[in-house]
Short mmCIF file of the C-alpha atoms (twelve columns), coordinates in Angstrom:
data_MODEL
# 
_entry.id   MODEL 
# 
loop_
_atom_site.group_PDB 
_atom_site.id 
_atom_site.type_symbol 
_atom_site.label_atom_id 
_atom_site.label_alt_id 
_atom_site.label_comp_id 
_atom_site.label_asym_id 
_atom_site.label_seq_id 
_atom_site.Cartn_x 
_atom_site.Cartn_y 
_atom_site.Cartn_z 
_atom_site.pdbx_PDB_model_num 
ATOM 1  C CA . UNK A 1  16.958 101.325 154.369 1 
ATOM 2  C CA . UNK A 2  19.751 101.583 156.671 1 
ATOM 3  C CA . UNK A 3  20.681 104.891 158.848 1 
ATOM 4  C CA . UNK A 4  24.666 105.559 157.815 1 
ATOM 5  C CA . UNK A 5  26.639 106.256 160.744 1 
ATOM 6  C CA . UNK A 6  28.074 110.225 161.034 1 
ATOM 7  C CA . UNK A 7  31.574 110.159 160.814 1 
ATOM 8  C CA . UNK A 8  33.534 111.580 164.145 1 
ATOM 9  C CA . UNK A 9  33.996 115.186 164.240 1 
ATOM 10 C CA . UNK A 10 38.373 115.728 164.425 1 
ATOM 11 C CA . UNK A 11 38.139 119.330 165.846 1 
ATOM 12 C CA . UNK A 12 40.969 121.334 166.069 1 
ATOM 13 C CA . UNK A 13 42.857 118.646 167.269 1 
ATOM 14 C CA . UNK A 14 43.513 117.051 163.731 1 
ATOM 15 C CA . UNK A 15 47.352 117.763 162.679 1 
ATOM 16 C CA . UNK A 16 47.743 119.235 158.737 1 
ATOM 17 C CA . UNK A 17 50.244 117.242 156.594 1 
ATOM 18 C CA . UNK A 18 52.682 120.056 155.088 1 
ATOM 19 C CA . UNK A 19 52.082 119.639 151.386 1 
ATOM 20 C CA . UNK A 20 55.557 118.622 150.661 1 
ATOM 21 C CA . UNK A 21 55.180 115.571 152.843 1 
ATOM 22 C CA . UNK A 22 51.664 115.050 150.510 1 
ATOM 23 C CA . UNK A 23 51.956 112.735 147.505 1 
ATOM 24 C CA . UNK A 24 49.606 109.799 145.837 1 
ATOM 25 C CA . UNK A 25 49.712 106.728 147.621 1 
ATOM 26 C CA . UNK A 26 49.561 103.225 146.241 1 
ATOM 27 C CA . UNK A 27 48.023 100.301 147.848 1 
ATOM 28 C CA . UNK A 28 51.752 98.300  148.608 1 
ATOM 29 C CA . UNK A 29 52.572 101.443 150.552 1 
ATOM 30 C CA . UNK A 30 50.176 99.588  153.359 1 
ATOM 31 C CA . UNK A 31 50.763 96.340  152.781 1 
ATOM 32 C CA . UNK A 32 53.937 94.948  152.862 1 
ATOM 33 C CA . UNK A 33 53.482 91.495  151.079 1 
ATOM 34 C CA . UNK A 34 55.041 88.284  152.254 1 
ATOM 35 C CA . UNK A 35 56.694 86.580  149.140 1 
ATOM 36 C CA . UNK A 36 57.305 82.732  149.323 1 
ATOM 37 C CA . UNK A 37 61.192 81.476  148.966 1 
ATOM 38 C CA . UNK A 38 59.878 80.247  145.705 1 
ATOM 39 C CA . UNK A 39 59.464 83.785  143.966 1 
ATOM 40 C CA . UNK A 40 62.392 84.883  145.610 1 
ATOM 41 C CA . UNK A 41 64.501 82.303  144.100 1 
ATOM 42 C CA . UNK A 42 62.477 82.811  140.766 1 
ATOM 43 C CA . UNK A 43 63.017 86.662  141.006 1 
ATOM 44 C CA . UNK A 44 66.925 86.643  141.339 1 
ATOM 45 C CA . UNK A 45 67.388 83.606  139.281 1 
ATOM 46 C CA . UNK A 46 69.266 82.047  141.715 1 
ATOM 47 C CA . UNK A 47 68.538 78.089  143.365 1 
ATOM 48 C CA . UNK A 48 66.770 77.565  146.448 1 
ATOM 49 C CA . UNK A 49 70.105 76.579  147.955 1 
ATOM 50 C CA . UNK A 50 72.234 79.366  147.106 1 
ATOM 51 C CA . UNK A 51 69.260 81.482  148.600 1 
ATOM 52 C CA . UNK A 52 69.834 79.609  152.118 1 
ATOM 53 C CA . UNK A 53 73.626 79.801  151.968 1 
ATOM 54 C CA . UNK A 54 73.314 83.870  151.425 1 
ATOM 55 C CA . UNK A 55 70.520 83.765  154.094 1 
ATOM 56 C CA . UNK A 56 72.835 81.563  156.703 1 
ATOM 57 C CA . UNK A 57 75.890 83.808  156.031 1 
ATOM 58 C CA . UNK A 58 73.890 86.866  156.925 1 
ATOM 59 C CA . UNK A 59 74.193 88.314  153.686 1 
ATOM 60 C CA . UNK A 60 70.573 88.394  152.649 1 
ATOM 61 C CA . UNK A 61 66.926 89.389  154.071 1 
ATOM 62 C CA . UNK A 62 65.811 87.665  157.648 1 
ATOM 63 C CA . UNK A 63 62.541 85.173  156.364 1 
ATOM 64 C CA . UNK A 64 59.776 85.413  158.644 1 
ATOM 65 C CA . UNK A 65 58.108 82.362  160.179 1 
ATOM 66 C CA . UNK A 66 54.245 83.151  159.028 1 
ATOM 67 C CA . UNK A 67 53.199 79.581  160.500 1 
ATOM 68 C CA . UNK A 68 55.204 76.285  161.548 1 
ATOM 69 C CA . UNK A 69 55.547 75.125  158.533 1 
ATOM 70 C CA . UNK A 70 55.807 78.363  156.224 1 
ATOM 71 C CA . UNK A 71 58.302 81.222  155.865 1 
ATOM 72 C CA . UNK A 72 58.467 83.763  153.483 1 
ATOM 73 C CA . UNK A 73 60.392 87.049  152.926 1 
ATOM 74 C CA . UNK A 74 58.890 90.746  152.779 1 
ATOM 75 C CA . UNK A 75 58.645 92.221  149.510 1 
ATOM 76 C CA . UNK A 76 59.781 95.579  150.687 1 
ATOM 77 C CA . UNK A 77 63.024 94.290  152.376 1 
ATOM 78 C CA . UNK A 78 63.639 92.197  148.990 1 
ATOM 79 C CA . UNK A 79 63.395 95.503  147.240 1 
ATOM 80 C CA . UNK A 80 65.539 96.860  149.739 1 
ATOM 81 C CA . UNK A 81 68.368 94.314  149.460 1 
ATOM 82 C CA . UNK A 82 67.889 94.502  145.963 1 
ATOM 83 C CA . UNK A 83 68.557 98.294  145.608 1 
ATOM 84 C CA . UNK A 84 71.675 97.944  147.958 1 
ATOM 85 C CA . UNK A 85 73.079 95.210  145.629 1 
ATOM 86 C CA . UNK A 86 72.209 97.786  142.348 1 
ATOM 87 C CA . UNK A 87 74.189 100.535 144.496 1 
ATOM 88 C CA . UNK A 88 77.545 98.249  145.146 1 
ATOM 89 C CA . UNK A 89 77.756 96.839  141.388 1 
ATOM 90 C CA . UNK A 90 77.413 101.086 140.227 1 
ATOM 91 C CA . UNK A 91 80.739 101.251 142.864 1 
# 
């Protein structure tokens, strides 16, 4: 059997969270996923060319490059964009 490892002691040097900061976290709070140009397109129901014309005029999310030959956009800044659009159509 294997010894298990003692976890650091913090001290007094630890900071308290207030408890109105606390609240239940999910796992996407820590990951912001990278969603292809595919879903995107799928998600708005919109073509893969009306997506770059709305990226090229500035009007939509900056893709990041994840290699050469893939980009995708973050799921979080697609929610983001999403919300915003929601917002302007309420007026």
């Amino acid at each position: 059997m294997g010894s298990q490892q003692e976890l650091p002691d913090l001290g007094t040097n630890s900071i308290p969270i207030p408890i109105e900061d606390q609240r239940e976290c999910h796992p996407d709070d820590f990951l912001d996923r990278i969603v292809s140009f595919q879903h995107v397109c799928s998600t708005l129901d919109i073509s893969r060319t009306t997506l770059w014309r709305l990226i090229k005029s500035g009007d939509f999310v900056t893709p990041i490059q994840i290699s050469p030959g893939r980009r995708g956009i973050s799921q979080k800044e697609l929610r983001g964009w999403i919300d915003a659009r929601k917002s302007e159509a309420k007026g």
